[in-house]
Rosetta silent file (secondary structure, phi, psi, omega in degrees, C-alpha in Angstrom):
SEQUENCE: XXXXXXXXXXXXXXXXXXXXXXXXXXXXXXXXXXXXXXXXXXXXXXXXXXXXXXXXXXXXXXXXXXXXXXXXXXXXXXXXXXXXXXXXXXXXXXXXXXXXXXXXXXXXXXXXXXXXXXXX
SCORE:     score description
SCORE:     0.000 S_00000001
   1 L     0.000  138.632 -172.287    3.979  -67.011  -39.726 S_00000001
   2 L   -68.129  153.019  166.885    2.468  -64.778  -42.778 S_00000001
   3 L   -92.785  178.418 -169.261    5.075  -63.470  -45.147 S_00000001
   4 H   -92.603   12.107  148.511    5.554  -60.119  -45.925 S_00000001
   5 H   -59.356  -71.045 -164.682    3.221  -60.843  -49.460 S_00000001
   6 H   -51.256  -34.834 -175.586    0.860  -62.162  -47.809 S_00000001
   7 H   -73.392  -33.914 -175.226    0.515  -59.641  -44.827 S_00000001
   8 H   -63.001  -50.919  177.647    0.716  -56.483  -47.874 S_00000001
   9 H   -41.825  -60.627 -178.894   -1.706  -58.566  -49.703 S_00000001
  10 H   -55.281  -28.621 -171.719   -4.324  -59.276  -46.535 S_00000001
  11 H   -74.452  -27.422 -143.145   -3.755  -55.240  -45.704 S_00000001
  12 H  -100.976  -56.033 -164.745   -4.479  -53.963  -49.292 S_00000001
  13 H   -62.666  -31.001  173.229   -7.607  -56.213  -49.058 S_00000001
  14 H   -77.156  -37.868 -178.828   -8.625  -54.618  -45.849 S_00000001
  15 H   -77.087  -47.022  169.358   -8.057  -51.059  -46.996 S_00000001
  16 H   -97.923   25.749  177.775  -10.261  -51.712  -49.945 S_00000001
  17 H   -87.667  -48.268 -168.668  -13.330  -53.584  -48.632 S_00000001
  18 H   -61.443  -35.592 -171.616  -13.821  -50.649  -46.177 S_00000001
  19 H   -54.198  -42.581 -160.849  -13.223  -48.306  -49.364 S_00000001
  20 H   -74.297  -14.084 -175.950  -15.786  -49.908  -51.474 S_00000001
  21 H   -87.179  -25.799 -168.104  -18.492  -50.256  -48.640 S_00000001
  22 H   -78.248  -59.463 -169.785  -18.021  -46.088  -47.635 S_00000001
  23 H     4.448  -67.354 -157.508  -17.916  -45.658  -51.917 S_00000001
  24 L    26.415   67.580  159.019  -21.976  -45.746  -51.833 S_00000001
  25 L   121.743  -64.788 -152.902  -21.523  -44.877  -55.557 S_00000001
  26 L   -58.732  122.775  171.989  -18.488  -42.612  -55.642 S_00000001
  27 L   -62.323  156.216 -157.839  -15.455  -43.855  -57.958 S_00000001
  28 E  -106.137  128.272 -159.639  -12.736  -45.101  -56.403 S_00000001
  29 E  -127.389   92.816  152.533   -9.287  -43.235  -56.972 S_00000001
  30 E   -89.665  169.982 -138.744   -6.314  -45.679  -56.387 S_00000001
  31 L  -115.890  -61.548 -121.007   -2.743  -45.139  -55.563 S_00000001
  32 L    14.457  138.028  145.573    0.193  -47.546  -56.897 S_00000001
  33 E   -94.072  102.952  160.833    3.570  -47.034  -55.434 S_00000001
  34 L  -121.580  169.350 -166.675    6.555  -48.380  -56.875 S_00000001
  35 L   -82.411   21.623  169.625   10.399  -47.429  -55.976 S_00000001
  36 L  -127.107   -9.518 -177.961   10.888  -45.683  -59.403 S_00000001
  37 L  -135.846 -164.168  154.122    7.259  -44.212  -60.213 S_00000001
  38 E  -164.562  156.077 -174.668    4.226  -43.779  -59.308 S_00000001
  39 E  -138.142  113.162 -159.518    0.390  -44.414  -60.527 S_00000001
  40 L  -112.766  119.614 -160.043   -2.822  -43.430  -60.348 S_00000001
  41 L  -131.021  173.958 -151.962   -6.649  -44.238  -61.760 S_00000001
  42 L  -130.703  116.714 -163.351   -9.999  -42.917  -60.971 S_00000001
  43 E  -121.734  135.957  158.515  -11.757  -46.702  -61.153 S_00000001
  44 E  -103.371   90.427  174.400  -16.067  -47.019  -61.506 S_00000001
  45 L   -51.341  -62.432 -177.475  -16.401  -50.039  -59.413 S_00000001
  46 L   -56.388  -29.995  160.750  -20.030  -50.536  -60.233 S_00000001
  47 L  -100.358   10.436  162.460  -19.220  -50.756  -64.102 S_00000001
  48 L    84.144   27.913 -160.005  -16.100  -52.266  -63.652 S_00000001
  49 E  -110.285  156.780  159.323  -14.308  -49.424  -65.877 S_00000001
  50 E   -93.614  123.587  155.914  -10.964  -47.150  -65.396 S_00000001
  51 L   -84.860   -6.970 -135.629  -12.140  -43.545  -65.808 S_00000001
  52 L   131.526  132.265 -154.160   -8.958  -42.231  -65.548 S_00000001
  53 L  -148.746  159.227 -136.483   -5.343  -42.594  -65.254 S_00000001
  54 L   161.406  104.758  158.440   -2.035  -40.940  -64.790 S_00000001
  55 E  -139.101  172.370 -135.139    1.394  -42.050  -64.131 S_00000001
  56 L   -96.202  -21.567  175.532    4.672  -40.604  -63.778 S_00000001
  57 L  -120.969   45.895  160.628    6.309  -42.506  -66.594 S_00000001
  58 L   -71.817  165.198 -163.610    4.169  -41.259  -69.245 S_00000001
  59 H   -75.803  -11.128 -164.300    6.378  -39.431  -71.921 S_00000001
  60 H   -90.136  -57.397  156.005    4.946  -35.868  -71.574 S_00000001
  61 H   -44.245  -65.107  165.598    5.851  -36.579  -67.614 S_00000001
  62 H   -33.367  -63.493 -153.442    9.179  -38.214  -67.970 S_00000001
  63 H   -80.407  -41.903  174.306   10.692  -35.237  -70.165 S_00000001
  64 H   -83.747    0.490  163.048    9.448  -32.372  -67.213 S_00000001
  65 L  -109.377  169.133  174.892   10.487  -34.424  -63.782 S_00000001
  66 L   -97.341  -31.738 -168.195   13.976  -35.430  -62.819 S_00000001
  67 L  -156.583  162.874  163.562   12.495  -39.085  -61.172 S_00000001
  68 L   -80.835  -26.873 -162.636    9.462  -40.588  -61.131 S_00000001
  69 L   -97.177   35.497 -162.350    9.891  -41.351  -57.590 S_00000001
  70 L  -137.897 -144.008 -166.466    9.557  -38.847  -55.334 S_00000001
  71 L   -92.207  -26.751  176.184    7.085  -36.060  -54.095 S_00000001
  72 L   -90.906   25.169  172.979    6.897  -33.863  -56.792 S_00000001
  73 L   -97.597  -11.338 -153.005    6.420  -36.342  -59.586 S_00000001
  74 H  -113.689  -21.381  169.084    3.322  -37.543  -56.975 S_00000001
  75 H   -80.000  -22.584 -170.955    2.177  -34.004  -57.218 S_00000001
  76 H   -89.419  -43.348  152.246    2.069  -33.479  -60.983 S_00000001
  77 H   -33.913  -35.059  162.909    0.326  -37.084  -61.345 S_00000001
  78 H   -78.314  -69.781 -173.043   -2.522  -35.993  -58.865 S_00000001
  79 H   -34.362  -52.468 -153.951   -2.731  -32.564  -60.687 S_00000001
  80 H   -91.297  -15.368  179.646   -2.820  -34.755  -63.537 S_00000001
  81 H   -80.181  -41.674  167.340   -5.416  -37.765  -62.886 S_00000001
  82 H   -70.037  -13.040  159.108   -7.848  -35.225  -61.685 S_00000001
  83 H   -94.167   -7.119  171.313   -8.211  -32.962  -64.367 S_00000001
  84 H   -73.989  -23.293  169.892   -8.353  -36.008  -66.597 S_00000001
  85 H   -49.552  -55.122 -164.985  -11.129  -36.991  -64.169 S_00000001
  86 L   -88.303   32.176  157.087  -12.771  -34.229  -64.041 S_00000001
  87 L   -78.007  -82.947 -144.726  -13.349  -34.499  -68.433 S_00000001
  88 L   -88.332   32.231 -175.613  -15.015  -36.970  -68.121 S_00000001
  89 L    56.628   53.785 -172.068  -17.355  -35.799  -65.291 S_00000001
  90 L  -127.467  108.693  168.808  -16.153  -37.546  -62.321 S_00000001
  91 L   -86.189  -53.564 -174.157  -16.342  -34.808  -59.318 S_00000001
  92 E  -122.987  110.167  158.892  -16.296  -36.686  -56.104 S_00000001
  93 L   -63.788  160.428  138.254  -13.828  -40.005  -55.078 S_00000001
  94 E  -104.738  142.090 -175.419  -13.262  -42.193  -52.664 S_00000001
  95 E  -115.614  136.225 -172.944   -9.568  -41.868  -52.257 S_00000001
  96 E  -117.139  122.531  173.258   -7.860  -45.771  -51.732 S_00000001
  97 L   -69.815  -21.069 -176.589   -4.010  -45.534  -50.539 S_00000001
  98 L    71.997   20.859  171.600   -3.875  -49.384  -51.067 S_00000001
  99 L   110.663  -31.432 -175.683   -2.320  -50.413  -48.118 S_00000001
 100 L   -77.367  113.905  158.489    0.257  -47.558  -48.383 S_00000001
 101 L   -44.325  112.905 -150.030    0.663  -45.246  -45.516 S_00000001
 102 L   -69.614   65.788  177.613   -1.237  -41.659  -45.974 S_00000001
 103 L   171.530  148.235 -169.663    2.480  -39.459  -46.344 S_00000001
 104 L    60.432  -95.409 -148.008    4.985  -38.364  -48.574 S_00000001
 105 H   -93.361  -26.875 -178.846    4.503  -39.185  -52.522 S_00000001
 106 H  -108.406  -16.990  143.915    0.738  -40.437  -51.436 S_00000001
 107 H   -30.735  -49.044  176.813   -0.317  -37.808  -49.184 S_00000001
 108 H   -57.394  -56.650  166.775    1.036  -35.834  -51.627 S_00000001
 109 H   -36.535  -53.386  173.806   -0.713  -37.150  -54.547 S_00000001
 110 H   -45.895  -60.016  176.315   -4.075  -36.781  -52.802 S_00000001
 111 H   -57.042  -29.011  160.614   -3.556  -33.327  -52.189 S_00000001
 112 H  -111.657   39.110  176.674   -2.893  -32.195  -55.507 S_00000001
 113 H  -105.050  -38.342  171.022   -5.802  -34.499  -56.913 S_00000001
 114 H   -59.604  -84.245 -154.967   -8.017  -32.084  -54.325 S_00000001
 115 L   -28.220  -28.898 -163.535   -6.188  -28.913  -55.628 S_00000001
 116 L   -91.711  -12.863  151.287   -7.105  -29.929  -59.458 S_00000001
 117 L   161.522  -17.257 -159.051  -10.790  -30.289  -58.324 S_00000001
 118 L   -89.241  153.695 -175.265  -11.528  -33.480  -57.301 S_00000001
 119 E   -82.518  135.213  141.492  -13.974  -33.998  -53.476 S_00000001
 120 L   152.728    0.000    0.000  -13.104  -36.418  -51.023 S_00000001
């Protein structure tokens, strides 16, 4: 019987193979979860580079949220990886949840990564 590493691992692995084959180009905007924060990067798979990144316990974040963990730290973190994205000319994602069901702090995230500009 798999453990529950192994099955998160094998899921995570599944969720991004399909991401990277739909990608056809498009940077890849993963999700991190952890129970006190949360984190997010705009990843160029074909050059192997982070484009952009945002999490919840940077210091300009810490001093304006109450937690790291909840939904509106996962909204100011989308808000915030997509306008860093969108500097450096990255317009359209793929967006990868990582294994992580699509609701609450990452549903959220997504949506205010759309609101700040970025397609997908």
């Amino acid at each position: 019987m798999a453990t529950v590493k192994a099955r998160t691992v094998r899921r995570k692995a599944t969720v991004r193979r399909a991401i990277k084959k739909a990608a056809t180009g498009r940077a890849r905007l993963t999700v991190f979860r952890s129970s006190k924060h949360i984190y997010a990067q705009v990843i160029d798979d074909s050059k192997g580079q982070t484009v952009a990144s945002a999490s919840s316990i940077e210091k300009d974040m810490r001093g304006s949220l109450k937690t790291g963990a909840n939904v509106d730290a996962a909204k100011a973190v989308g808000k915030l990886v997509a306008e860093r994205a969108m500097q450096k000319g990255v317009t359209t994602v793929v967006f990868d949840r990582g294994g992580y069901l699509y609701h609450g702090r990452i549903k959220a995230l997504g949506d205010a990564a759309r609101e700040g500009g970025l397609k997908f």
